[in-house]
C-alpha positions in Angstrom: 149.5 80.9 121.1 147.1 79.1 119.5 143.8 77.9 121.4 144.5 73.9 120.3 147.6 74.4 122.1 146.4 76.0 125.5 145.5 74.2 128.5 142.6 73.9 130.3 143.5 76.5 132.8 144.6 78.7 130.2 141.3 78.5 128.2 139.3 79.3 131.2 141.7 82.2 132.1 140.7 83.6 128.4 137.1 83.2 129.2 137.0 85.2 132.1 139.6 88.0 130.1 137.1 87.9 127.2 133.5 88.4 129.6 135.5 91.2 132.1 135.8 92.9 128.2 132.5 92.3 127.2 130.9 94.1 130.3 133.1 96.9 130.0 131.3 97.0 126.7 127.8 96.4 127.6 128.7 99.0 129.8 129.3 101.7 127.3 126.6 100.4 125.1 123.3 100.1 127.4 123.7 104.3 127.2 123.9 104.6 123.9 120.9 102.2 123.5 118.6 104.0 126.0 119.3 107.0 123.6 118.9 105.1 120.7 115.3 103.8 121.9 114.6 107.4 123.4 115.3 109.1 120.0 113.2 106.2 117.8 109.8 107.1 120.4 110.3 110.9 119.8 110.3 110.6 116.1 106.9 107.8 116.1 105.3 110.8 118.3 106.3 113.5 116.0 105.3 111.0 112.7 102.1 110.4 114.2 101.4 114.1 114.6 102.5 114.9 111.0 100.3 112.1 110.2 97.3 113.7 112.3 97.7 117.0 110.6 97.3 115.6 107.5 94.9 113.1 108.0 92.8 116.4 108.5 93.9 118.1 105.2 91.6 118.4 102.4 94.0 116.8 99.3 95.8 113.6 100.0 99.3 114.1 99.9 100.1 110.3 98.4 103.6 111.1 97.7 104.3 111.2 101.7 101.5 108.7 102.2 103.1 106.1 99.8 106.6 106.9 101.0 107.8 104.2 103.3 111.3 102.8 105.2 112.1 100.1 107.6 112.8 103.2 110.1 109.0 104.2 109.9 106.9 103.6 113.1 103.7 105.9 112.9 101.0 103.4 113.2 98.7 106.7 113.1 99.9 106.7 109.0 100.0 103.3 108.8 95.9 103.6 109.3 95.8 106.4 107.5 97.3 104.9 104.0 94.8 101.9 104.6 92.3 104.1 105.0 93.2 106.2 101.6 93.7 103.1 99.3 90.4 101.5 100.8 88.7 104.3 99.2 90.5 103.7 95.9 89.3 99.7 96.3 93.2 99.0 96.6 95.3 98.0 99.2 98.9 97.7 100.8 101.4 95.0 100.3 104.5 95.6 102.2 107.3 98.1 100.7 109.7 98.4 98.1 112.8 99.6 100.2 115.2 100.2 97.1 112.4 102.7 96.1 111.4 103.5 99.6 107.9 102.7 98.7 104.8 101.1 99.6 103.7 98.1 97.2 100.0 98.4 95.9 98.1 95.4 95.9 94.8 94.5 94.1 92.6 92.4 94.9 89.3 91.5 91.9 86.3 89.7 92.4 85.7 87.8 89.8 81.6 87.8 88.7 81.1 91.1 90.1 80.1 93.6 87.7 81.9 96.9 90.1 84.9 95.2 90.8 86.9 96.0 87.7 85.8 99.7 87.0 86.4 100.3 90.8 89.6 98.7 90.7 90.7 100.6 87.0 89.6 103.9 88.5 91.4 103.5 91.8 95.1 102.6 89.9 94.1 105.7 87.6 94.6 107.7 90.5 97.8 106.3 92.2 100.1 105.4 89.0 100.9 108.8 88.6 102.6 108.9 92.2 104.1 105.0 92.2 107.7 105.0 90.9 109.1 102.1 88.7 110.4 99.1 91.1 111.4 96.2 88.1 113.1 98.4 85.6 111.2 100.9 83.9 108.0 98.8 85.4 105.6 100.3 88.2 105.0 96.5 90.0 101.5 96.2 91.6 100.7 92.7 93.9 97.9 90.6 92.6 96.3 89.1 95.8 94.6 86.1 94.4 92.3 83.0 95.4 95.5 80.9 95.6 96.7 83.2 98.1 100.7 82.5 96.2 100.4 79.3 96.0 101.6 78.9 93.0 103.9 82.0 93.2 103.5 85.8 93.8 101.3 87.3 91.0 101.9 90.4 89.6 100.9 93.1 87.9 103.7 95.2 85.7 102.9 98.4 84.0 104.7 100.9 82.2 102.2 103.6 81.0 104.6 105.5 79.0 105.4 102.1 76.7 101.4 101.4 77.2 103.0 98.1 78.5 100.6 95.8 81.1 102.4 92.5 81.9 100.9 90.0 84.4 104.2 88.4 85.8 104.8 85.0 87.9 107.7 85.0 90.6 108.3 81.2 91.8 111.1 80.1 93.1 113.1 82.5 92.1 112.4 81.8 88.6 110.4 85.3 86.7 108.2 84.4 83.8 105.7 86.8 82.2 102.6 84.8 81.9 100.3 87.5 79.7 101.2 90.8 78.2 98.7 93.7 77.0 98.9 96.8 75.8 95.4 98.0 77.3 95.3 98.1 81.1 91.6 97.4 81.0 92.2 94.1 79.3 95.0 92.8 82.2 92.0 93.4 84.7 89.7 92.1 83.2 92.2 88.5 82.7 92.7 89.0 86.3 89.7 89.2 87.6 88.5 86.1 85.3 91.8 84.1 86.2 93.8 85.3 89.3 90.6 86.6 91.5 90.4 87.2 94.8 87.1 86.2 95.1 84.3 84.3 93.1 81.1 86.5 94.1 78.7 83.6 92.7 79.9 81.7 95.5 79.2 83.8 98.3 75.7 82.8 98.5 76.6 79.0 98.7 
C-alpha cells in the first residue's frame, strides 16, 4: 500500500513500527560505537608515543612525519611536524588525502634580505620526501598578503623536468599565472608579488 493511500491511523501505526525498529537498532549500535571510540583513543595513545620516541631521535624521519590521513589523531605529531618545518622556515597547510600527505605551505616576506635563501634552503630539504599531488607536480601552498582572496596560490614543481610553475585556483577555474625553469627565480616573483609580508612596513 502506498503511503498517499493510508489513513491517518495507519500512518501513525507505521511510525511507531518504524521507531520500535530503530531502537532495536540503536540498540545493537551504541556497542559497537563504544568499541569504535575505545579503539580510536588506544591508537591516539600509541601514535602519540611513536610520536614521543621519535621526537627524541637524532635524524628526522620526514617520510612518517609528512605522512598524514583523516584517521590520524596524535596531537603529540601534529606539534612535532610544526615544529620540524618551523626550523626549515616552512609550514603546514592541511593534507593531500589521495597522497596521504601533508601540504607544505610557504610563506615570503617580501623586502627581507633572509627570507628567500631561508625559504630555498628549507624546500631543498623536503622535495626529496613530498610526492607529486597535480600530476607529475609536487604542489606547495603560497600563503600570501591576500590571504586567497583572489584564489589559492600555488607553487608547482617538478624537479626532474626543472619545471617551477606559480598556479592560480579560483573558482574552480586553474590557470598557471608564471612558469620558470629555475626555482630561485619563482621565489624570488613570489616574494616580490604574492608575499606574506612587507617587512618595510613593520615599522609603520
Amino acid at each position: 500500500m502506498h503511503i498517499t493511500d493510508m489513513t491517518i491511523k495507519e500512518l501513525e501505526a507505521e511510525i511507531v513500527k518504524n521507531e520500535d525498529k530503530r531502537e532495536v537498532l540503536f540498540s545493537k549500535r551504541n556497542p559497537i560505537d563504544r568499541q569504535l571510540s575505545n579503539l580510536y583513543n588506544k591508537n591516539k595513545k600509541l601514535s602519540d608515543q611513536i610520536a614521543k620516541i621519535k621526537m627524541n631521535q637524532k635524524h628526522t624521519d620526514w617520510n612518517w612525519l609528512l605522512h598524514c590521513t583523516h584517521s590520524e589523531s596524535s596531537m603529540e605529531k601534529h606539534r612535532l611536524r610544526e615544529h620540524k618545518l618551523r626550523e626549515l622556515n616552512l609550514g603546514a597547510s592541511g593534507f593531500f588525502p589521495e597522497i596521504e600527505q601533508t601540504q607544505i605551505r610557504i610563506a615570503l616576506v617580501k623586502n627581507d634580505p633572509k627570507s628567500l635563501p631561508a625559504t630555498m634552503k628549507g624546500l631543498k630539504k623536503i622535495l626529496k620526501y613530498l610526492k607529486p599531488a597535480k600530476g607529475n607536480y609536487k604542489v606547495i601552498d603560497i600563503f600570501e598578503h591576500s590571504l586567497s582572496a583572489g584564489g589559492c596560490f600555488n607553487l608547482l614543481i617538478n624537479e626532474e623536468k626543472e619545471s617551477y610553475k606559480i598556479h592560480l585556483t579560483r573558482y574552480n577555474r586553474e590557470e598557471t599565472l608564471h612558469s620558470f625553469n629555475n626555482l630561485k627565480e619563482t621565489l624570488a616573483l613570489i616574494q616580490k608579488k604574492y608575499y606574506y609580508d612587507d617587512a618595510d612596513n613593520k615599522d609603520n
